[in-house]
C-alpha positions, 0 to 999 in steps of 0.5 A: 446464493447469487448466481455465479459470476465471471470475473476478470481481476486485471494483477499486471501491477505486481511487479516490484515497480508497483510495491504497494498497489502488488502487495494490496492485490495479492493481499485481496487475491488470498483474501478472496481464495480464503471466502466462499463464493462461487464465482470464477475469476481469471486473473489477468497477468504479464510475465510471472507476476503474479507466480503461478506458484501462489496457492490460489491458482491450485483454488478452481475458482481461479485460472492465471491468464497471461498477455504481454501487455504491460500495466502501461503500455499503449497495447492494452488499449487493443490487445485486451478488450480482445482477450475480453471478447474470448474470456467473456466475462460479467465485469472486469477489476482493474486495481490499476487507473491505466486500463483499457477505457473501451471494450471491457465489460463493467469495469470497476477500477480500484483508485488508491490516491490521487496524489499526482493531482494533490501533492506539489512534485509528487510526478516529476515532470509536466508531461507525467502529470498530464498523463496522470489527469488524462488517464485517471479522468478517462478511467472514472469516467467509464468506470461502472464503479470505483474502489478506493481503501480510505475515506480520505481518498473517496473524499479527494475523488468526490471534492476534485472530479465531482463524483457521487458519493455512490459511484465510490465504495471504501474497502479497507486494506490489511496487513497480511498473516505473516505479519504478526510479533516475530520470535527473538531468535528471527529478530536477531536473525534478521539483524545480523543478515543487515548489520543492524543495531540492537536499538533501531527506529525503523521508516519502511517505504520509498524515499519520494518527496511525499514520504517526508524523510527529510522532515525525519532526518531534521527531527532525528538529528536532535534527539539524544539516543543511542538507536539508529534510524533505519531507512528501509525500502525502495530507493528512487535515484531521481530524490537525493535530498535524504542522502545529501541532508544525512551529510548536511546534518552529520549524521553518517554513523547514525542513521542506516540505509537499507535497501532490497530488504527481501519481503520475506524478512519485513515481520522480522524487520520490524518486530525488531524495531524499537519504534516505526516511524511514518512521518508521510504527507499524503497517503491513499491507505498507509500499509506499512504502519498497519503491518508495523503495528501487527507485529507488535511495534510502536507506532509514530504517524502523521495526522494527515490524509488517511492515516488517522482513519487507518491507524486509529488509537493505535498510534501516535499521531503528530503534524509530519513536521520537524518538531513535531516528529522531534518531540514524539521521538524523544518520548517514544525512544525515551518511555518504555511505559509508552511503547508498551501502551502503543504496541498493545493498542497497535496490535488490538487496532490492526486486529480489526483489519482482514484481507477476508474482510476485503475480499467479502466487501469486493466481492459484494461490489461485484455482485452489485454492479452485476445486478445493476446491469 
């Protein structure tokens, strides 16, 4: 067994402002609580986040280490390369970019996508999209090593900074255990608790320019159906073209905003749905159709970036545009045949992910960049 190891897994980005990057982390936490290692991993933290009620802090491979330096503040800069020099550990992950750039020990640094830097508005202003560039080049820059889940994202991180392709390494995410088709009796449960409809087409995720809702709502508009679309996930109040395009398109009785669903509901939520749909432009991995499909429902993706490699047969892939999105609809709401094809591929395709599996290929880029030094 390779000598035991002292790991500092940097988790102050599991707040609510972080949706995805928290649950990707705690999903590799767990992951790594489940394998057997003998390294010991202090798990750097801000406020409760992660709560130090998850089963992995009773593990004794792991301790909760809290600071009050936030995931992107100006104090981390100082304040923990100087926890760094008291826990002394072999190498420190950052699944974060914005990390101290000095005096941590080997650090590798978990990129998710580059898409302040590829998608037009994805940042809302100038300034953030230099701090964006800043930030991200001083991180790979002294990074001993790169994570990211796709190969989408590793082929975007070689084409725009010019990295080799063995500086990066791609570990798949996955979709957690709870996500897994959901008793009738929950479903309605969970339909009652939101209002919803018997027959509804569920989008998960934010309503950032990226995310194409409005794309959605101009395929939706036409499609002859008696199901609601239902638009859950965090809302940003700076984008308020969907809202204003379901006026535009008289659409109010059709279609559902449903904001602050609690996580504890989602299998349920989408276990319900007659369909998922994620018409999105660009995405680093794509979570919420890989947990959509665990659960057994039929599944409407884009083609583009990295959801083909995620979603695989499992889905439905169509180019993220109106008619497109229109056509495969009207056939996945109007073809029980279909549904049943792609709920049976998507959970057979969503099988083939585990946080485990994470967990032992990250723990493998530890032990390698370890040896390397």
């Amino acid at each position: 067994m390779t000598s035991s190891l002292s790991i500092v897994l940097d988790a102050r980005a599991t707040s609510a402002h972080f949706p995805g990057i928290a649950r990707a982390t705690l999903g590799l936490l767990g992951g790594l609580h489940q394998l057997e290692h003998n390294h010991t991993i202090a798990v750097l933290s801000h406020a409760d986040d992660p709560p130090v009620t998850l089963p992995v802090f009773k593990d004794p491979r792991f301790v909760r280490v809290p600071t009050r330096a936030p995931a992107l503040s100006l104090a981390q800069q100082w304040q923990l390369p100087l926890l760094s020099r008291t826990l002394a550990p072999n190498l420190w992950h950052a699944p974060y970019y914005i990390r101290p750039f000095r005096g941590i020990p080997r650090p590798i640094v978990t990129v998710w996508d580059i898409i302040g830097h590829v998608v037009p508005g994805a940042l809302p202003s100038l300034r953030a999209r230099l701090l964006f560039e800043l930030t991200l080049r001083w991180s790979l820059r002294s990074a001993a090593h790169i994570i990211t889940s796709s190969h989408a994202t590793r082929h975007d991180l070689e084409r725009v900074y010019r990295l080799p392709s063995a500086s990066i390494s791609v570990i798949p995410l996955a979709a957690d255990a709870r996500f897994h088709p959901q008793s009738p009796e929950r479903v309605a449960a969970v339909r009652a608790r939101y209002g919803l409809p018997c027959e509804y087409v569920l989008y998960l995720g934010s309503n950032k320019p990226h995310k194409n809702l409005p794309a959605l709502l101009r395929a939706f508009a036409p499609v002859e159906t008696s199901a609601q679309l239902v638009i859950a996930g965090r809302w940003d109040g700076r984008y308020t073209e969907p809202r204003r395009l379901v006026a535009e398109l008289q659409l109010g009785g059709r279609v559902l905003f449903l904001q602050d669903v609690a996580d504890d509901d989602l299998p349920a939520l989408l276990s319900g749905a007659l369909a998922f749909v994620f018409p999105s432009r660009y995405e680093g991995f794509g979570l919420p159709p890989l947990e959509a499909m665990a659960c057994g429902t039929p599944v409407i993706a884009s083609n583009t970036a990295a959801l083909p490699e995620v979603v695989g047969d499992g889905a439905l892939l169509v180019a993220p545009e109106p008619e497109p999105l229109r056509a495969a609809l009207h056939a996945v709401i109007t073809q029980p045949e279909l549904r049943a094809q792609l709920r049976e591929r998507g959970l057979r395709r969503a099988r083939q992910f585990s946080w485990e599996a994470t967990a032992r290929q990250t723990i493998a880029v530890y032990e390698q960049v370890a040896s390397a030094s």
